[in-house]
N, CA, C and O atoms as CSV, one atom per row, in Angstrom:
chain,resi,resn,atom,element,x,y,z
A,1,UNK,N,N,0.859,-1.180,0.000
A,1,UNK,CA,C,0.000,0.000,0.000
A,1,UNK,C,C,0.900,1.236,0.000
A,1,UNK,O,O,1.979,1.273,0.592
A,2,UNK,N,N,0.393,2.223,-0.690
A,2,UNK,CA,C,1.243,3.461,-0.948
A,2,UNK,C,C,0.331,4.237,-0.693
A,2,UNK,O,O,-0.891,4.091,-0.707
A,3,UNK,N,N,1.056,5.187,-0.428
A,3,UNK,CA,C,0.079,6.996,0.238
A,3,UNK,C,C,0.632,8.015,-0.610
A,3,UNK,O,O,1.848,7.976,-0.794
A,4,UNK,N,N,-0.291,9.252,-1.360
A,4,UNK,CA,C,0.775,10.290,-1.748
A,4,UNK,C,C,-0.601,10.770,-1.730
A,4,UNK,O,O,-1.734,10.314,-1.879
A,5,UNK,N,N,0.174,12.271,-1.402
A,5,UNK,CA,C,-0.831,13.778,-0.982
A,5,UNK,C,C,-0.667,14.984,-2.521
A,5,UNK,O,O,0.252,15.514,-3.145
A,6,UNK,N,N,-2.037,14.953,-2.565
A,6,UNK,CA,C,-1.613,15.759,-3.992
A,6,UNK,C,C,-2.161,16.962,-3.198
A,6,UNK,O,O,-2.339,16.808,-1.989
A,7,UNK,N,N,-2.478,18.290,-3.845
A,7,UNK,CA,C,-2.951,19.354,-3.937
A,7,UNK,C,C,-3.869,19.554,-4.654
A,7,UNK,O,O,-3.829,19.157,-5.819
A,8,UNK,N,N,-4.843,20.159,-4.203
A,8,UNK,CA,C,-6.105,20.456,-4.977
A,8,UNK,C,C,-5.834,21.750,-4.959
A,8,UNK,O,O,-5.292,22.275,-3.986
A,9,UNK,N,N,-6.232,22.502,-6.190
A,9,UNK,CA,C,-6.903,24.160,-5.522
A,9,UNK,C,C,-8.703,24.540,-6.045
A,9,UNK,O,O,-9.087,23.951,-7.055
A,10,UNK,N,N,-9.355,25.164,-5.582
A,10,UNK,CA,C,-10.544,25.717,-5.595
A,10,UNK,C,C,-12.160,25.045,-5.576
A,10,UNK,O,O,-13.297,25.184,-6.025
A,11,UNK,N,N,-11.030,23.964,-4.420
A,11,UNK,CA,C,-12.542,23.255,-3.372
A,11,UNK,C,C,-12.984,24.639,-2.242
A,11,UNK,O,O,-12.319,25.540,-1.729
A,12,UNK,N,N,-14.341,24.276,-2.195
A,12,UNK,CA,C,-15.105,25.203,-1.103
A,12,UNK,C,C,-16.055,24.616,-0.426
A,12,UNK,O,O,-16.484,25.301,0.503
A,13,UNK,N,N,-16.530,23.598,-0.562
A,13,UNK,CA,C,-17.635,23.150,0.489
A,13,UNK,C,C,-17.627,21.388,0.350
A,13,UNK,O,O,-17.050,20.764,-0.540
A,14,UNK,N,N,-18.235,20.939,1.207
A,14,UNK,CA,C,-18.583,19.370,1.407
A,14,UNK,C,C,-18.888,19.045,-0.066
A,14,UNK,O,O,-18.129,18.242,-0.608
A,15,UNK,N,N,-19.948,19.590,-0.820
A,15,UNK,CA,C,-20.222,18.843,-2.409
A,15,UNK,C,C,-18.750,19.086,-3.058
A,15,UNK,O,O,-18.555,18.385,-4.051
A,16,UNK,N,N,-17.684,19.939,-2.691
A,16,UNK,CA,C,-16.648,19.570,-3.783
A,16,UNK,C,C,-16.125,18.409,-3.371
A,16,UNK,O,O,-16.013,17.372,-4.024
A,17,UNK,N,N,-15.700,18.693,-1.880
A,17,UNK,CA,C,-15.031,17.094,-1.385
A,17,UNK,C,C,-15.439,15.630,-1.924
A,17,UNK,O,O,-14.694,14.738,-2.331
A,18,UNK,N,N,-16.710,15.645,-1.818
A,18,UNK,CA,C,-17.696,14.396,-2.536
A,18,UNK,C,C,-17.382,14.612,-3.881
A,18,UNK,O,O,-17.228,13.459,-4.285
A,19,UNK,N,N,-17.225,15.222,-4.661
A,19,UNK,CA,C,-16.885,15.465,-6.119
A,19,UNK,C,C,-15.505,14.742,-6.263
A,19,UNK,O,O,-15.464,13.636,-6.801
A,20,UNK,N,N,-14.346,15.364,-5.781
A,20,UNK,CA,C,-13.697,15.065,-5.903
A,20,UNK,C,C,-13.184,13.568,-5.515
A,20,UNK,O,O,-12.333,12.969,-6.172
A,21,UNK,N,N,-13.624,13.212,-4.715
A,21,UNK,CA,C,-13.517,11.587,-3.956
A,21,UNK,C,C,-14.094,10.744,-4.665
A,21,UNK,O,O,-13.591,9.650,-4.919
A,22,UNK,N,N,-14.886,11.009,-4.959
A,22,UNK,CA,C,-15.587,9.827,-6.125
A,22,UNK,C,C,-15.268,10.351,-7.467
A,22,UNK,O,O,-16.125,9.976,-8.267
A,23,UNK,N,N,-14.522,10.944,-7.908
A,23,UNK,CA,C,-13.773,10.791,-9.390
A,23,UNK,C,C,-12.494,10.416,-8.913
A,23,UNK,O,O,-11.882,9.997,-9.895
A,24,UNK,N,N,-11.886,10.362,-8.057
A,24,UNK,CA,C,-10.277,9.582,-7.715
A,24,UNK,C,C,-10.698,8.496,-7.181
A,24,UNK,O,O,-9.848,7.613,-7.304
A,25,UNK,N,N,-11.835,8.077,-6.520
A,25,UNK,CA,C,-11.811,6.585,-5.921
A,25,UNK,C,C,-12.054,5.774,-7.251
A,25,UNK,O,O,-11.972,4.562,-7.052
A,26,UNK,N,N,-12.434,6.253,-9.044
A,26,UNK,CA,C,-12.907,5.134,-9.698
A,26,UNK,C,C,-11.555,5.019,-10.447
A,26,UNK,O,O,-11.514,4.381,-11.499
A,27,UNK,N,N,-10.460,5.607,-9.950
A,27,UNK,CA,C,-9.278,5.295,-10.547
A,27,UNK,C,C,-8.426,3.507,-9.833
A,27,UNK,O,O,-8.071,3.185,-8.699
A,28,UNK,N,N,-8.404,2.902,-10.922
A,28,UNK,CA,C,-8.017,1.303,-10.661
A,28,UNK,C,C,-6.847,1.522,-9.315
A,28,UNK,O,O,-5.898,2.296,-9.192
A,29,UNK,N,N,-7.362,0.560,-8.497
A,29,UNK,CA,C,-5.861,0.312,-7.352
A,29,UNK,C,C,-6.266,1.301,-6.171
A,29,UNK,O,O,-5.496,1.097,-5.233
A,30,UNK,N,N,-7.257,2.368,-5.850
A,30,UNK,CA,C,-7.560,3.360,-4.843
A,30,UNK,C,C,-8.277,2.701,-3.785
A,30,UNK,O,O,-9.213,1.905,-3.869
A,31,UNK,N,N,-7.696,3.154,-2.790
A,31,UNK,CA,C,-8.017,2.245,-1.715
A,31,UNK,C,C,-9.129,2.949,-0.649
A,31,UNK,O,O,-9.984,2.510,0.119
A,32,UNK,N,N,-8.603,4.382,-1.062
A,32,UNK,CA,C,-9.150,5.491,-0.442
A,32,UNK,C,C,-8.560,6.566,-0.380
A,32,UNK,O,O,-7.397,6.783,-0.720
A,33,UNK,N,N,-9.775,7.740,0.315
A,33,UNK,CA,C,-9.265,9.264,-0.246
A,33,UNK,C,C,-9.777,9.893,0.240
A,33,UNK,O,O,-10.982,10.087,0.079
A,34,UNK,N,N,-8.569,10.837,1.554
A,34,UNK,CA,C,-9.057,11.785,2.528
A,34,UNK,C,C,-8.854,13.525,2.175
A,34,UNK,O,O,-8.054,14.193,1.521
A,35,UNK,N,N,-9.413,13.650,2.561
A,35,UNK,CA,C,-9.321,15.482,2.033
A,35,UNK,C,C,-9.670,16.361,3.091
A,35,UNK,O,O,-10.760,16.435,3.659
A,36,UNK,N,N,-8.658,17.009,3.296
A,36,UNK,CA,C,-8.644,18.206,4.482
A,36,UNK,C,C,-8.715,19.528,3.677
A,36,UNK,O,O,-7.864,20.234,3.136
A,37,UNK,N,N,-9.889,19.580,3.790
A,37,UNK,CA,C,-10.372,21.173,3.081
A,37,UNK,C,C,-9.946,22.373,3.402
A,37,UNK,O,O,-10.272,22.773,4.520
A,38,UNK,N,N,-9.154,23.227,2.579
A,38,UNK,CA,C,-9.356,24.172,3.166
A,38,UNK,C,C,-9.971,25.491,1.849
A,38,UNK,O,O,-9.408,25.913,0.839
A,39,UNK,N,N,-11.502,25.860,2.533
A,39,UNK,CA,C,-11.922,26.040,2.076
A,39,UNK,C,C,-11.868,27.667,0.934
A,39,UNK,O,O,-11.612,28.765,1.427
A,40,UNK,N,N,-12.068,27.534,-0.100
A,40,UNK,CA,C,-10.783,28.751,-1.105
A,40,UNK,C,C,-10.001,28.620,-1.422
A,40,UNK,O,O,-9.618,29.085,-2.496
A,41,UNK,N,N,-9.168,27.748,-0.487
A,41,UNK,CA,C,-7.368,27.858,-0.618
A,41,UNK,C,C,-7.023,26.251,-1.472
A,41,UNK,O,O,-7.606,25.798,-2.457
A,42,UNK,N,N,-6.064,25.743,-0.812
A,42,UNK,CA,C,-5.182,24.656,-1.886
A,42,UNK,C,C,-5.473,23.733,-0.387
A,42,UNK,O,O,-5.149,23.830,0.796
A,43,UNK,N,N,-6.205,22.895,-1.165
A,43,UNK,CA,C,-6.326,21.549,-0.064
A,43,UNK,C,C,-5.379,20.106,-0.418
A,43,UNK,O,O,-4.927,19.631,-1.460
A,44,UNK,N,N,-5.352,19.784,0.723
A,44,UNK,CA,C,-4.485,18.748,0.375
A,44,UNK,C,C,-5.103,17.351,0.327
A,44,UNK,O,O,-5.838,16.914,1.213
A,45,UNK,N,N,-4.762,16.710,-0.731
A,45,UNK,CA,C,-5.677,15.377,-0.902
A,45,UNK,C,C,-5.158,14.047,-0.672
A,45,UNK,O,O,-4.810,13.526,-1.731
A,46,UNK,N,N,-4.984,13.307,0.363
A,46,UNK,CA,C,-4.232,12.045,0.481
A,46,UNK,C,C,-5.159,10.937,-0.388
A,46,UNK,O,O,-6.386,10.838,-0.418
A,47,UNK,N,N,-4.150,10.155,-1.072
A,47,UNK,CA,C,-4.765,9.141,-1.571
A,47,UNK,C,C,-3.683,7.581,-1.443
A,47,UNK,O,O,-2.542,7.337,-1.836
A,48,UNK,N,N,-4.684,6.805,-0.725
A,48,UNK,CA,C,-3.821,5.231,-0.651
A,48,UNK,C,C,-4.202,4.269,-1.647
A,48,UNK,O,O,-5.358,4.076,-2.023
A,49,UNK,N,N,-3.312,3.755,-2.001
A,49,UNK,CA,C,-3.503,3.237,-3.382
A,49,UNK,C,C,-2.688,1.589,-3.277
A,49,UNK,O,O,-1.847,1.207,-2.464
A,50,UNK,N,N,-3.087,1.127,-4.006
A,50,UNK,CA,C,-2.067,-0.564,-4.251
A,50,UNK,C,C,-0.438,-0.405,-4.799
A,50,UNK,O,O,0.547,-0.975,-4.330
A,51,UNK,N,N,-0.488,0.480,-5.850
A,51,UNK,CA,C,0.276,0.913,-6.056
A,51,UNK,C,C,0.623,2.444,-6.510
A,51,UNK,O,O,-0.423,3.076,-6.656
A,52,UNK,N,N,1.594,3.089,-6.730
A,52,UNK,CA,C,1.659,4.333,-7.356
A,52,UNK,C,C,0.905,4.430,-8.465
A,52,UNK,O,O,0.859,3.804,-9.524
A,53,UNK,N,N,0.129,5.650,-7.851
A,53,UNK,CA,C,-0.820,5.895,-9.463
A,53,UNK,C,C,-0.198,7.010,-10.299
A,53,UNK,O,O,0.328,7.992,-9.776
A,54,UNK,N,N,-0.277,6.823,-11.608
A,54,UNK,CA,C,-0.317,7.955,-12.736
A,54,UNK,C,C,-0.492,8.709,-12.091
A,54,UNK,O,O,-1.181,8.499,-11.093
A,55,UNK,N,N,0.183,10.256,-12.414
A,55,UNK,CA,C,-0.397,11.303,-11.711
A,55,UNK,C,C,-1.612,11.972,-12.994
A,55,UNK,O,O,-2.644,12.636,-12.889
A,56,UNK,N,N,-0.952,11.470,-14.019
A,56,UNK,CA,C,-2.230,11.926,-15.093
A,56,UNK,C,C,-3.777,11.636,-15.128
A,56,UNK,O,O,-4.755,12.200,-15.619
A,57,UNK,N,N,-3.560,10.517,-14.398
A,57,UNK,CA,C,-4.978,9.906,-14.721
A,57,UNK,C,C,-5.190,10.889,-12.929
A,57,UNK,O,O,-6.223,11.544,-12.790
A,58,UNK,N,N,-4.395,10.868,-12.035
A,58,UNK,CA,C,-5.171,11.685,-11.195
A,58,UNK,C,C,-5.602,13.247,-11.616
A,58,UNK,O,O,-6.517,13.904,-11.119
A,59,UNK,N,N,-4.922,13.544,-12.395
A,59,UNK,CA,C,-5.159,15.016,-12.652
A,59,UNK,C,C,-6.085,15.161,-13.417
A,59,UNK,O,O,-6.664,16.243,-13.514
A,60,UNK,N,N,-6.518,13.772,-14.337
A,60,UNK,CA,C,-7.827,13.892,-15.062
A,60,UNK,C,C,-8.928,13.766,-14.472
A,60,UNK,O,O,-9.869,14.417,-14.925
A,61,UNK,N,N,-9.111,13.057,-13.503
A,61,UNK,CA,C,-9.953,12.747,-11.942
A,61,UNK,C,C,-10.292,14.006,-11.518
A,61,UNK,O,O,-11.463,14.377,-11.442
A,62,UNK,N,N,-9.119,14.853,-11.169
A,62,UNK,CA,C,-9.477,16.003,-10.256
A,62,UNK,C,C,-10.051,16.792,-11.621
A,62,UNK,O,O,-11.244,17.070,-11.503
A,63,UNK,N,N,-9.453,17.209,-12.886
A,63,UNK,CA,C,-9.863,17.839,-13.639
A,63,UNK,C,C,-11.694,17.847,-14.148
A,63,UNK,O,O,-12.322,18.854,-14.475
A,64,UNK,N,N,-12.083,16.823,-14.101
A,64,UNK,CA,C,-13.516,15.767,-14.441
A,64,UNK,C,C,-14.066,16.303,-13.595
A,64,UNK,O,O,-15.232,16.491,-13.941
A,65,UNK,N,N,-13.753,16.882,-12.083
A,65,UNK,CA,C,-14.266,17.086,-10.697
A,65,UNK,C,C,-14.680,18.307,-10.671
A,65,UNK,O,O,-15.704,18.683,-10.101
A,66,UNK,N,N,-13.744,19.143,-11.417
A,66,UNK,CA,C,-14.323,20.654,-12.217
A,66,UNK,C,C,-13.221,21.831,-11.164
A,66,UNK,O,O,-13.470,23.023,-10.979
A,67,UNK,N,N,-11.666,20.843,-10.444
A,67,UNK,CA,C,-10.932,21.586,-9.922
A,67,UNK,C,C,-9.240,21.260,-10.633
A,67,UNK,O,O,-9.031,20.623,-11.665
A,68,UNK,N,N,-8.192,21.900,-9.744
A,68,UNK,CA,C,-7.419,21.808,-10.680
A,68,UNK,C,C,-6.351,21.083,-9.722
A,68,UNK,O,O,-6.283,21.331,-8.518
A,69,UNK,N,N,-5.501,20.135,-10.402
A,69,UNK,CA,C,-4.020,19.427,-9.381
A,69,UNK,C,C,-3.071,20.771,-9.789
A,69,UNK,O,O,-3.071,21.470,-10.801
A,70,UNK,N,N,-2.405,20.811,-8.771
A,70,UNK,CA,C,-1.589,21.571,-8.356
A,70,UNK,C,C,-0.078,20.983,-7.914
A,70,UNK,O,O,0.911,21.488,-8.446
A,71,UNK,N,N,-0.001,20.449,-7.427
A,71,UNK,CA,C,0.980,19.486,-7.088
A,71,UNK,C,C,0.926,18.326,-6.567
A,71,UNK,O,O,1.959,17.685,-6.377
């Protein structure tokens, strides 16, 4: 099991969090996916996975979600 924390920017409320969690949980190998909001700013998104995921296919996840990866 692997962990890596991406960056979100321009979540603001509980429906983005849910947005965003369920377009990275249907990425193959996600085990799960916590998000400490901060709301306006650049949140940080942990995700545990089977193995290292693409960061592309995460950035298409977050992108699909209608926010942007950042780092």
């Amino acid at each position: 099991m692997t962990s890596t924390t991406y960056t979100v920017r321009g979540m603001t409320c509980g429906h983005c969090v849910n947005a965003v969690t369920e377009e990275i949980s249907e990425i193959d190998g996600v085990a799960s996916v916590e998000i400490d909001l901060v709301e306006g700013g650049d949140s940080p998104v942990t995700v545990a996975s089977d193995a290292e995921l693409d960061i592309e296919a995460v950035r298409a996840a977050i992108d699909e979600a209608g926010y942007e990866l950042i780092a």
